[in-house]
C-alpha positions as CSV (number, residue, x, y, z in Angstrom):
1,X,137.7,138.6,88.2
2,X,137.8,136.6,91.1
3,X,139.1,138.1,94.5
4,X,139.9,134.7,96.8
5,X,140.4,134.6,100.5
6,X,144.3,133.9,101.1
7,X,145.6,132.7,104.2
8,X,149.0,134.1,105.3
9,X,151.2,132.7,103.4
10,X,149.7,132.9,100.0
11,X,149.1,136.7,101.0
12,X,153.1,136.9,102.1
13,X,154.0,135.1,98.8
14,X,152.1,137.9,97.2
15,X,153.8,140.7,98.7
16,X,157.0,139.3,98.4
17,X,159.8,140.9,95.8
18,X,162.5,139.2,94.0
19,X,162.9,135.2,92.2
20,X,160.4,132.9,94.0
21,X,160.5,129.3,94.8
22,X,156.8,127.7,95.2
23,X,157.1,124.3,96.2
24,X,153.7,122.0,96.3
25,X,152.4,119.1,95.2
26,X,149.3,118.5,92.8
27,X,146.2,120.6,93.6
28,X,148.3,122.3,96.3
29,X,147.1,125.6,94.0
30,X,150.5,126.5,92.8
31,X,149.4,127.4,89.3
32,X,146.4,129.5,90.8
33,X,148.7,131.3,93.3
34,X,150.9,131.6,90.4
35,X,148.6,133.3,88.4
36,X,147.4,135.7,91.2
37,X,151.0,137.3,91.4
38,X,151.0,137.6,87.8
39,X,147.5,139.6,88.4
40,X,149.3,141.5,91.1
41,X,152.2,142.7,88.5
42,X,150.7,143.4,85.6
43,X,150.0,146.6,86.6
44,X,153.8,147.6,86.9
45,X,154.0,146.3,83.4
46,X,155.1,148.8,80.4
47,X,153.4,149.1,77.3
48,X,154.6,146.0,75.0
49,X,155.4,144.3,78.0
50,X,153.8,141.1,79.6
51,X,153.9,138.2,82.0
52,X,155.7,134.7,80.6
53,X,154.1,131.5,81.8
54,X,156.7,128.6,80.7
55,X,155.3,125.5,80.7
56,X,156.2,121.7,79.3
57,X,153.0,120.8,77.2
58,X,150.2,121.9,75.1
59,X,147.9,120.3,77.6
60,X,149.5,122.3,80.2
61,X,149.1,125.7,78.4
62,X,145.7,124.8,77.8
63,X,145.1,124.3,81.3
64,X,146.6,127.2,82.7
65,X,145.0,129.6,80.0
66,X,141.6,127.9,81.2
67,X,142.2,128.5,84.8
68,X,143.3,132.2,83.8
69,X,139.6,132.6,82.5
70,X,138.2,132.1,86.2
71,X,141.0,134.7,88.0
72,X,141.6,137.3,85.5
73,X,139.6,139.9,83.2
74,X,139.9,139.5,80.0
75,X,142.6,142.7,79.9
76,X,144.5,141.1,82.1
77,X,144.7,138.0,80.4
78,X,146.2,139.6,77.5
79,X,149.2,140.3,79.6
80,X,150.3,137.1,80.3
81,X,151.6,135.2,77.5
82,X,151.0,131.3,78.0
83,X,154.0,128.7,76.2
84,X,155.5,125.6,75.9
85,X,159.3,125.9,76.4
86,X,159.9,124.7,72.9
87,X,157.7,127.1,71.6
88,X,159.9,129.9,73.2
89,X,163.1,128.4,71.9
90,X,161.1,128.3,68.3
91,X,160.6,132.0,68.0
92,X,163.6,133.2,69.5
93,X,165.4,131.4,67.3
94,X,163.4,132.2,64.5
95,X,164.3,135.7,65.2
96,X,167.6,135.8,66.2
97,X,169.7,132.7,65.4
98,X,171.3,133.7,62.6
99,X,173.4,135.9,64.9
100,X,175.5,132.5,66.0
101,X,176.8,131.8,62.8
102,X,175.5,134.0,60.0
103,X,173.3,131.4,58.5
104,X,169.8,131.5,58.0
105,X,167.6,129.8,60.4
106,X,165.5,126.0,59.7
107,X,163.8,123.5,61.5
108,X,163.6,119.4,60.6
109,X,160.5,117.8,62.1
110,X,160.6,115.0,64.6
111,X,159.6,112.9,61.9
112,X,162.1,114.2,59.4
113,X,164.9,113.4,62.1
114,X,164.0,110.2,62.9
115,X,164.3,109.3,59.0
116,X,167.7,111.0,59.1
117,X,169.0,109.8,62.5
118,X,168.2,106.3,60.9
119,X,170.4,106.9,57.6
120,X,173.3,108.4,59.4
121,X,175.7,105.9,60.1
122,X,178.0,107.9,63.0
123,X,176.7,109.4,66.5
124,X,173.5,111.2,65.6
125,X,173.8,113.7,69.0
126,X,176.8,114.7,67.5
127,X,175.7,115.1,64.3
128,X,172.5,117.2,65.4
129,X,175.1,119.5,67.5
130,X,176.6,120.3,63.9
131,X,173.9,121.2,61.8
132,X,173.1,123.5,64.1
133,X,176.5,125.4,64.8
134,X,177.1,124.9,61.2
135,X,174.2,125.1,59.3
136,X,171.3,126.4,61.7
137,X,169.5,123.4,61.2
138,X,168.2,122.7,64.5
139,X,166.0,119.6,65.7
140,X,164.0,119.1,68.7
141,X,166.4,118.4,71.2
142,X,169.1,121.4,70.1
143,X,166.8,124.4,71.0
144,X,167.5,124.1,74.2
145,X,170.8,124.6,74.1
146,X,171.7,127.1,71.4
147,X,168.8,129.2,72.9
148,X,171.3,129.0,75.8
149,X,174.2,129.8,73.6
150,X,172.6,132.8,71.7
151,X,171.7,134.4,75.2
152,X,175.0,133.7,76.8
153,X,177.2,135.1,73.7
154,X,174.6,137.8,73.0
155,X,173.9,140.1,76.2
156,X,171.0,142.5,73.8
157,X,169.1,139.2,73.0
158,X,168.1,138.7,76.8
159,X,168.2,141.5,77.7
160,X,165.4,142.3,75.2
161,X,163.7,139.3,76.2
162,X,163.8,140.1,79.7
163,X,162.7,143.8,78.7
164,X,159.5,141.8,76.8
165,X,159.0,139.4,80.0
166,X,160.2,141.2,83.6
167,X,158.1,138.4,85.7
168,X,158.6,134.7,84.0
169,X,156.7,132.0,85.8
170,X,158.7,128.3,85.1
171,X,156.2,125.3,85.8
172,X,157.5,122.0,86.6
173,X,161.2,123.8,87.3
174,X,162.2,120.3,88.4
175,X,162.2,118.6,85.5
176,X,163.9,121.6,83.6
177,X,167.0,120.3,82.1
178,X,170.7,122.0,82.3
179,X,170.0,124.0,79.0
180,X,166.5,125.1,80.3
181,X,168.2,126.1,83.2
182,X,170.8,127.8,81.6
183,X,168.0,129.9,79.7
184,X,166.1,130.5,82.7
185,X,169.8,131.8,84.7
186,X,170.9,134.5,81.8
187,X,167.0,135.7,81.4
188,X,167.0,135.7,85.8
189,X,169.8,138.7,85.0
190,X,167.1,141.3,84.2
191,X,163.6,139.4,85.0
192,X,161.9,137.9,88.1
193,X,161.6,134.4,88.3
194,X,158.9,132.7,89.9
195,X,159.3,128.4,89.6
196,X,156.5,126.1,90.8
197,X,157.9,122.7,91.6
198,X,156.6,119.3,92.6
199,X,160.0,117.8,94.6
200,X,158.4,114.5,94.2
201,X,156.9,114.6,90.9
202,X,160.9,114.1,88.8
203,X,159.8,112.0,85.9
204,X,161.9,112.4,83.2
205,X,164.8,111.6,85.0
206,X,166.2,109.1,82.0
207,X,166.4,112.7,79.7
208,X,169.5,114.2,78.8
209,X,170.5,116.4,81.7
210,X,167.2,116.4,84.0
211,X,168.7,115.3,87.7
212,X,167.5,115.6,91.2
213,X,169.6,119.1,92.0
214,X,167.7,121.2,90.4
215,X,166.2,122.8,92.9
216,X,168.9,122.8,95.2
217,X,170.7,125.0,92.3
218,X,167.6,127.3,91.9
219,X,168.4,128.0,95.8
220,X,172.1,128.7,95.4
221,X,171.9,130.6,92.2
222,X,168.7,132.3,92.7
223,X,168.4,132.5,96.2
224,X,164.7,132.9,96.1
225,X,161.8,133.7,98.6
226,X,160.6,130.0,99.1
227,X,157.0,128.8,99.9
228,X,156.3,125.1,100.6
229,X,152.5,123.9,100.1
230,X,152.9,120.1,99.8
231,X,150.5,119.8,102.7
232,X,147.8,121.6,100.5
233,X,145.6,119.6,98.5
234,X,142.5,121.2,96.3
235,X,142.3,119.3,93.2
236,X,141.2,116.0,95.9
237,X,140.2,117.8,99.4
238,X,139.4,115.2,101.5
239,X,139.4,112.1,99.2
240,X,142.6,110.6,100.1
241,X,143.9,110.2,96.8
242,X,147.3,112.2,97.6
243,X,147.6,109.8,100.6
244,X,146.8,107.1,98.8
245,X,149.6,108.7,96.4
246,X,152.0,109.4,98.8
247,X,151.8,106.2,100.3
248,X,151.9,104.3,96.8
249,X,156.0,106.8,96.6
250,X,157.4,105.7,100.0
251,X,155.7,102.2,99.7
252,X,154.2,102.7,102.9
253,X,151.0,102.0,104.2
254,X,147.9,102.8,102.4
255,X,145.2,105.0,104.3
256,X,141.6,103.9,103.8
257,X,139.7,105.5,101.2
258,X,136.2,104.9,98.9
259,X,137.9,106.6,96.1
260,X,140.6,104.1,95.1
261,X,139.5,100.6,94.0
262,X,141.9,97.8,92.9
263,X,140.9,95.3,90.3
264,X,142.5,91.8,89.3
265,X,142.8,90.0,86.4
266,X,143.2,86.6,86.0
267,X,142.5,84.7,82.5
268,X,140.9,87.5,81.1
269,X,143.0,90.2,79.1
270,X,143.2,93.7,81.1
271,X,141.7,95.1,77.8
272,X,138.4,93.4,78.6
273,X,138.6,94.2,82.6
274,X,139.2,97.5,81.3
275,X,136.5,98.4,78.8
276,X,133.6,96.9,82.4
277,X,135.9,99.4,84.6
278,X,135.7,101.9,82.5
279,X,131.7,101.8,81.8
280,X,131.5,101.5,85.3
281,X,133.6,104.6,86.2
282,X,131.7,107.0,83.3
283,X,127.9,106.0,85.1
284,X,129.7,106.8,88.9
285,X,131.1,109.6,88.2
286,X,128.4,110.8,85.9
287,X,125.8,111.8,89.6
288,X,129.1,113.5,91.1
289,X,130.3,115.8,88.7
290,X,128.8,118.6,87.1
291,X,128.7,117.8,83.0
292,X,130.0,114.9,81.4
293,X,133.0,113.1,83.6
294,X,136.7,113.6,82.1
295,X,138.5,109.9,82.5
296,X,141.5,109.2,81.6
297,X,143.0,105.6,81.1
298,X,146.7,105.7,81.4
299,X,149.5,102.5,81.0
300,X,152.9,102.7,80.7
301,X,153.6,101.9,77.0
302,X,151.8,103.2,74.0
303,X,151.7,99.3,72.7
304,X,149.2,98.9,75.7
305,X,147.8,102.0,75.5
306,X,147.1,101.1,71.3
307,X,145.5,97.4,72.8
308,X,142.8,99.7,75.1
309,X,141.6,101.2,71.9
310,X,141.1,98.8,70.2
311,X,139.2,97.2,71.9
312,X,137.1,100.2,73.5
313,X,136.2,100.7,69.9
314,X,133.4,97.7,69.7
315,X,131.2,95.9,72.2
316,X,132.8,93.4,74.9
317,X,130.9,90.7,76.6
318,X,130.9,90.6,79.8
319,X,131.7,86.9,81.3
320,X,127.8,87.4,82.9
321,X,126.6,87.9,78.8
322,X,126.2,91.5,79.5
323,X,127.5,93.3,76.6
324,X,129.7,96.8,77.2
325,X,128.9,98.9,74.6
326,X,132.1,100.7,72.6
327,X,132.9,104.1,74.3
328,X,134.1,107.1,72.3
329,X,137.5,108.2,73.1
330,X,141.0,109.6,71.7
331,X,144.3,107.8,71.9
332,X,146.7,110.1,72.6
333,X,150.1,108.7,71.4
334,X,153.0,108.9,69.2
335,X,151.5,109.1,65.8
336,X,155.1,109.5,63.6
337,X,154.5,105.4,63.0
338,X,151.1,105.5,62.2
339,X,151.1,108.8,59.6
340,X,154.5,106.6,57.8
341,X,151.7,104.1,57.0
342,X,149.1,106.0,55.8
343,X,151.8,107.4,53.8
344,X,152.7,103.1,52.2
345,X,148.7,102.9,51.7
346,X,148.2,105.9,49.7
347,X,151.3,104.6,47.8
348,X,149.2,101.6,46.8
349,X,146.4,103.4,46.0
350,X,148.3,105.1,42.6
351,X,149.6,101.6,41.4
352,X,146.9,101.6,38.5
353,X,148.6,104.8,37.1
354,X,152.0,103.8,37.2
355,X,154.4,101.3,35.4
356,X,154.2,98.4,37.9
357,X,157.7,98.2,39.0
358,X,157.7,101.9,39.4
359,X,154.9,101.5,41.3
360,X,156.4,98.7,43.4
361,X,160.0,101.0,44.2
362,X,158.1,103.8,45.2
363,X,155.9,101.5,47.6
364,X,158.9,99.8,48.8
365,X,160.7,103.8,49.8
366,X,157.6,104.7,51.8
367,X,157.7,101.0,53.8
368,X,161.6,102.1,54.4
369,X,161.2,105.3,55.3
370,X,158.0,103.6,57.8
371,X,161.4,101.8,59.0
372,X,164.0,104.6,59.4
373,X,160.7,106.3,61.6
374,X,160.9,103.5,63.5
375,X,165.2,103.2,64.1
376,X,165.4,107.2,64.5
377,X,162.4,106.7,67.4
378,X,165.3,103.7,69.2
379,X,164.0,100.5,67.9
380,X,167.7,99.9,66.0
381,X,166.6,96.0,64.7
382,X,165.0,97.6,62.4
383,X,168.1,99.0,60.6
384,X,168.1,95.1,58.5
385,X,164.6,96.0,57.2
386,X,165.8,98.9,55.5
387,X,169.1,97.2,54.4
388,X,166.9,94.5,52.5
389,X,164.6,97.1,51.2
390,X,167.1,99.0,50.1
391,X,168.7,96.1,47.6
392,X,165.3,95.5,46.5
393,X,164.7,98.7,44.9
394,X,168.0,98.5,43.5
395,X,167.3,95.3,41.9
396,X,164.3,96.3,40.7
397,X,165.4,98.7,39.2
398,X,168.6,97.1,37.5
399,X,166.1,94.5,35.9
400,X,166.7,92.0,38.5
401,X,164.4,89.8,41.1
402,X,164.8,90.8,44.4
403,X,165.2,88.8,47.1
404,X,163.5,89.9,49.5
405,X,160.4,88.5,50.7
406,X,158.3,91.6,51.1
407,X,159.6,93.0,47.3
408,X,158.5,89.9,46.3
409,X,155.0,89.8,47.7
410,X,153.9,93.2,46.5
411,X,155.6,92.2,42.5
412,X,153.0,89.4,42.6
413,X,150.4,91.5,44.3
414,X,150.8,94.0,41.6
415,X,150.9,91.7,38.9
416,X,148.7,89.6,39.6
417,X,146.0,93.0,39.3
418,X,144.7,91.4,42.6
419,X,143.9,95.3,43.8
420,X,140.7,97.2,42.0
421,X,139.6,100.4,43.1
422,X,136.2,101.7,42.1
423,X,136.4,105.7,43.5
424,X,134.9,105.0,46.8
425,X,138.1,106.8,48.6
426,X,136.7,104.2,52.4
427,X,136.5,101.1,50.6
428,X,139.6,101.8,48.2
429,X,141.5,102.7,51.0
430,X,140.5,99.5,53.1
431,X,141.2,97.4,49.9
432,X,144.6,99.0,49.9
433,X,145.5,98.3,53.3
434,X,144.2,94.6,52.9
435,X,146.6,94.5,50.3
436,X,149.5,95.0,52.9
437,X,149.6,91.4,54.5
438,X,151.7,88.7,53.6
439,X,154.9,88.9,54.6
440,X,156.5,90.2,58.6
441,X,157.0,94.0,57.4
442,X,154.2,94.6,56.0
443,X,152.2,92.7,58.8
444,X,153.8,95.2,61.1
445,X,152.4,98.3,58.5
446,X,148.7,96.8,58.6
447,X,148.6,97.1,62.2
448,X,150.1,100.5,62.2
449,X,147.6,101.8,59.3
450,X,144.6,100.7,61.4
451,X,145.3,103.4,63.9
452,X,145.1,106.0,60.8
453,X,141.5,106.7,62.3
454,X,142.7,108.0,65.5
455,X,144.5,110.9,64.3
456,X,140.8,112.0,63.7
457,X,141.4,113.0,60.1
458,X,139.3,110.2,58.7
459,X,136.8,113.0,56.6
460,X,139.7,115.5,55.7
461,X,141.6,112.0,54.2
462,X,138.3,110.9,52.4
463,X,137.5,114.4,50.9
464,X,141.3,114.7,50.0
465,X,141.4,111.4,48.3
466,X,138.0,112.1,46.1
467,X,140.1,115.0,44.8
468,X,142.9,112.3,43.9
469,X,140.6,110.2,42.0
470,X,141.4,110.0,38.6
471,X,137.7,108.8,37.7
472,X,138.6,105.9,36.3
473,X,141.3,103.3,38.2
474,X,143.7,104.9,40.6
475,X,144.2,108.5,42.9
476,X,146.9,110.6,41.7
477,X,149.3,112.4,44.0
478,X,147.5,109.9,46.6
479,X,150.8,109.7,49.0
480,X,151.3,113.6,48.8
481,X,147.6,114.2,49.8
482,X,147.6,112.0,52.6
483,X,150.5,113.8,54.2
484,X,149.4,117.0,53.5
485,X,146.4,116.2,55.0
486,X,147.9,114.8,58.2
487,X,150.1,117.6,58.7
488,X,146.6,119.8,58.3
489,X,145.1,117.9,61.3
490,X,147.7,118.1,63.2
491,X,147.7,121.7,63.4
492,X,144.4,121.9,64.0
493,X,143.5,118.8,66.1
494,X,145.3,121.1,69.1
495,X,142.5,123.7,69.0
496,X,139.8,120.8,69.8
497,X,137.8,120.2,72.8
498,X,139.1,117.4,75.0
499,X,137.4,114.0,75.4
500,X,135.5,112.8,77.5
501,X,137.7,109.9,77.9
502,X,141.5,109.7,76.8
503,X,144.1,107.2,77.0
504,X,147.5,107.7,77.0
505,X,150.7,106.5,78.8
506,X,151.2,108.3,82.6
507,X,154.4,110.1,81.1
508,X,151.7,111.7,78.6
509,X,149.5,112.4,81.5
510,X,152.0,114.6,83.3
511,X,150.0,118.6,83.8
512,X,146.5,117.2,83.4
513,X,143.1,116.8,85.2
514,X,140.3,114.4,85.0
515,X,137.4,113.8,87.1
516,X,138.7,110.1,87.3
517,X,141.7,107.6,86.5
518,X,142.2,103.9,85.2
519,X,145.4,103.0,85.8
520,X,146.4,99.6,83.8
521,X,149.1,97.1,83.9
522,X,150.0,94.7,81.2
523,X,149.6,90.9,82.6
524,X,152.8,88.2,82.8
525,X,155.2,90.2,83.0
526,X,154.8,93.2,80.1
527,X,154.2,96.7,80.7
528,X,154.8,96.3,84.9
529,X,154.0,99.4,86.9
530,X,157.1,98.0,88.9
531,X,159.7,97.1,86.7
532,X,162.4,93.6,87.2
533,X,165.4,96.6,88.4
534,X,164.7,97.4,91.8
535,X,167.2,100.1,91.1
536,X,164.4,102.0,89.2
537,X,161.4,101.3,91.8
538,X,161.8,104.5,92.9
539,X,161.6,105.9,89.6
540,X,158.4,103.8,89.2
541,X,157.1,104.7,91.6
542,X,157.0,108.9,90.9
543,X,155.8,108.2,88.1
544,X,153.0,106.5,89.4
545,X,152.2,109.1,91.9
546,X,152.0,111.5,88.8
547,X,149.2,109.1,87.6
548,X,147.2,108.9,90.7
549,X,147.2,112.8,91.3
550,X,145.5,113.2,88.0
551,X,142.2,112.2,89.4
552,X,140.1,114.7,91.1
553,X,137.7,112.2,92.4
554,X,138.1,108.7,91.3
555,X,140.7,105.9,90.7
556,X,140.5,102.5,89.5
557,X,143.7,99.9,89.1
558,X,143.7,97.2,86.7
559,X,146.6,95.1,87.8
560,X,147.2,91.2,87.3
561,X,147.1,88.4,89.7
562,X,150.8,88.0,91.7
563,X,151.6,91.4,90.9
564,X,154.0,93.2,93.4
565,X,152.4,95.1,96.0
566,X,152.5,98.7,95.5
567,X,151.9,99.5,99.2
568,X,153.3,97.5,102.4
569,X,150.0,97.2,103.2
């Protein structure tokens, strides 16, 4: 266990009783100080009783249980209990939801909603509120508030919570909506609370019931001991990348630092400056740190972030005929698209044991249920594609031709025995997926299965599959295996180590570290940092800020020619 020299304020925040507000922003040591009042409590703590660390992300947890492993013994450790918020709202209703209407107590995945939200005709918010007051069917976004409602209708529930948890630590309190607040008010009854905000770090502002009060609330309701450390900087000391932050928020001027270096594009794609940038970064950073350098590559779509790897994944050229090698990485994204179509490939894959227009409809309800992912996750166009898919299956199966283009294709592709497999689960799967071009939708489904490899289950699917094969023309069951499969991996792809280099949109990036940053912008127009409404430069701009702070050392911006300034000087 680690004793650390305090200065007078940390020490006062340690001796200091009652709900606690610890302002700071990144590397100002809020989670560490954090951590060292829960070391302080924990021997007031009962038997059965521990510490509660609420946080936003699994990345955050992970971060906070690793930084626990360099304050706290081992003993101690075991007193604080690390969790997403969700996670909370997931076992405590688990365990005592039933007492808001009687009824037992399930949960629809976030794929499983976005497949109902696009079949249900009428307002799905309102919808989602029912099934849970009526049938204790909750989703994502209604944990939140019938956690709320089962602690404000049921005073034994938080009290027995607050019994279990007598200091709770809230990270990121600012960007706690009004149902997390709620929560965090009934359990403040009985419990101490300790919130660690960043006043400038509000990104999820566009989320149902986040706003810019929340701490002033936390003040007037809680009327906490408050400690401000946004002067403090330890995750950068001295580099100038906070300044360099700061200044890139108030689009002020920008102080002078080494450790920030801007880089323009002009006819080339920002993929390509990118990849150089990138190689460039990892051989830097690599006589600085200790290890092998953490990078991450952040943008502010997925659709960009998708575009960096693919093209990370092979060699680029460099316009001086060096070539960049490929560099090993993980997208970290939204995969719900991309496991709906390994879901239509697999499909393919039993067409040699089926009647061929059986085999056909069933292809055609995995492609709409790829579609009703895609309208339940806002892209609504998408609601005419399932429409015409839809029909198509009925016609189908009423003996008719269907008109549509993409029910069309796949009749001839079937018929036309155009697809062999041979039991090499790889190569039958590629032959599959090359089987899914020809018409818009299905274009749209090739791209999507391509990413199938970077939801690193590529030798669970391939193991999975040889199971499937029949040993003669088709895989059995292949569909059900690939999503039991997926659903394996994703499990356990939390409990890996983290990569060396990630990319991932800035939103994703919020609660993480890495030795260094590449920040990109899309060129012409697409994907700005610094969006057409000037309304929402301020907006913008956090957000940015978030991305800078990530870097402990390093930051690189890929931006195109004519792009707006993001400092006035």
């Amino acid at each position: 266990m680690v004793d650390l020299d305090l200065d007078a304020k940390r020490t006062a925040l340690l001796n200091a009783e009652g709900h606690l507000l610890i302002a700071g922003g990144p590397g100002s040591g809020k989670t560490t100080i954090a951590l060292l009042k829960a070391r302080q409590y924990i021997p007031r703590l009962k038997p059965e009783q521990k510490v509660l660390f609420l946080s936003f992300s699994r990345a955050a947890v992970r971060q906070v249980t690793d930084r626990m492993a360099g304050l706290l013994t081992a003993e101690f450790q075991r007193s604080i209990e690390v969790r997403t918020f969700h996670a909370f709202y997931l076992e405590l209703l688990r365990s005592h939801g039933r007492l808001i209407n009687g009824e037992p107590v399930s949960f629809i995945t976030p794929e499983s909603e976005a497949q109902r939200k696009a079949e249900f005709d009428g307002d799905w918010k309102s919808e989602s509120l029912r099934l849970a007051q009526d049938e204790s069917v909750y989703a994502f976004d209604t944990l939140a508030p019938f956690t709320a409602l089962l602690m404000a209708r049921c005073p034994a529930v938080r009290e027995l919570y607050s019994d279990c948890y007598p200091l709770i630590i809230v990270d990121e309190f600012q960007d706690t909506s009004v149902d997390q607040w709620r929560v965090i008010k009934l359990l403040a009854e009985r419990s101490t609370i300790a919130c660690l905000a960043d006043p400038d770090q509000r990104i999820f502002e566009y989320l149902d019931g986040v706003d810019e009060y929340r701490l002033e609330d936390a003040k007037q309701t809680l009327k906490p001991t408050t400690f401000d450390f946004t002067a403090d900087n330890h995750r950068s000391p001295g580099g100038g990348l906070l300044d360099y932050a700061n200044a890139v928020l108030r689009n002020s001027p920008a102080p002078q630092t080494e450790n920030v270096t801007l880089l323009t594009y002009w006819e080339n794609s920002p993929e390509v400056l990118t990849h150089r940038a990138l190689a460039a970064l990892q051989e830097s950073l690599e006589g600085r740190v200790s290890g092998v350098p953490s990078i991450a590559v952040l943008t502010r779509t997925n659709t960009l972030a998708a575009r960096i790897s693919e093209r990370l994944s092979g060699p680029t050229e460099a316009p001086d005929g060096t070539v960049v090698p490929a560099v090993e990485h993980a997208l970290i994204w939204d995969p719900a698209l991309t496991a709906v179509s390994a879901l239509v490939v697999a499909s393919v894959m039993e067409w040699p044991l089926k009647d061929q227009h059986q085999a056909v409809t069933d292809t055609l309800s995995r492609i709409a249920d790829y579609y009703r992912t895609k309208v339940g996750s806002g892209k609504k166009s998408a609601r005419s594609s399932i429409a015409s898919i839809d029909r198509a299956i009925v016609a189908i199966k009423d003996g008719r031709n269907p008109r549509a283009k993409t029910a069309k294709f796949l009749l001839d592709k079937i018929e036309g025995h155009d697809l062999v497999f041979e039991g090499d689960p790889v190569q039958d799967w590629q032959t599959a997926r090359e089987g899914l071009r020809g018409t818009t939708e299905l274009d749209e489904i090739f791209r999507q299965s391509r990413l199938v490899r970077l939801l690193r289950a590529t030798d669970a699917l391939g193991w999975g599959l040889i199971e499937s094969w029949n040993g003669a023309s088709g895989y059995e069951n292949a569909a059900d295996t690939v999503k039991t499969v997926l659903a394996n991996e994703v499990i356990n792809s939390n409990q890996d180590d983290p990569p060396a280099v990630s990319i991932m949109t800035m939103h994703k990036s919020k609660g993480k570290e890495f030795d260094g940053v590449v920040l990109v912008e899309g060129r012409y127009g697409w994907d700005p940092f610094l969006g057409e409404s000037i309304e929402n430069h301020a907006a913008d701009r956090r957000l940015l800020r978030v991305a800078i702070t990530r870097a402990r050392h390093v930051v690189v911006i890929v931006r195109p020619a004519g792009a707006l300034r993001l400092t006035s000087s």
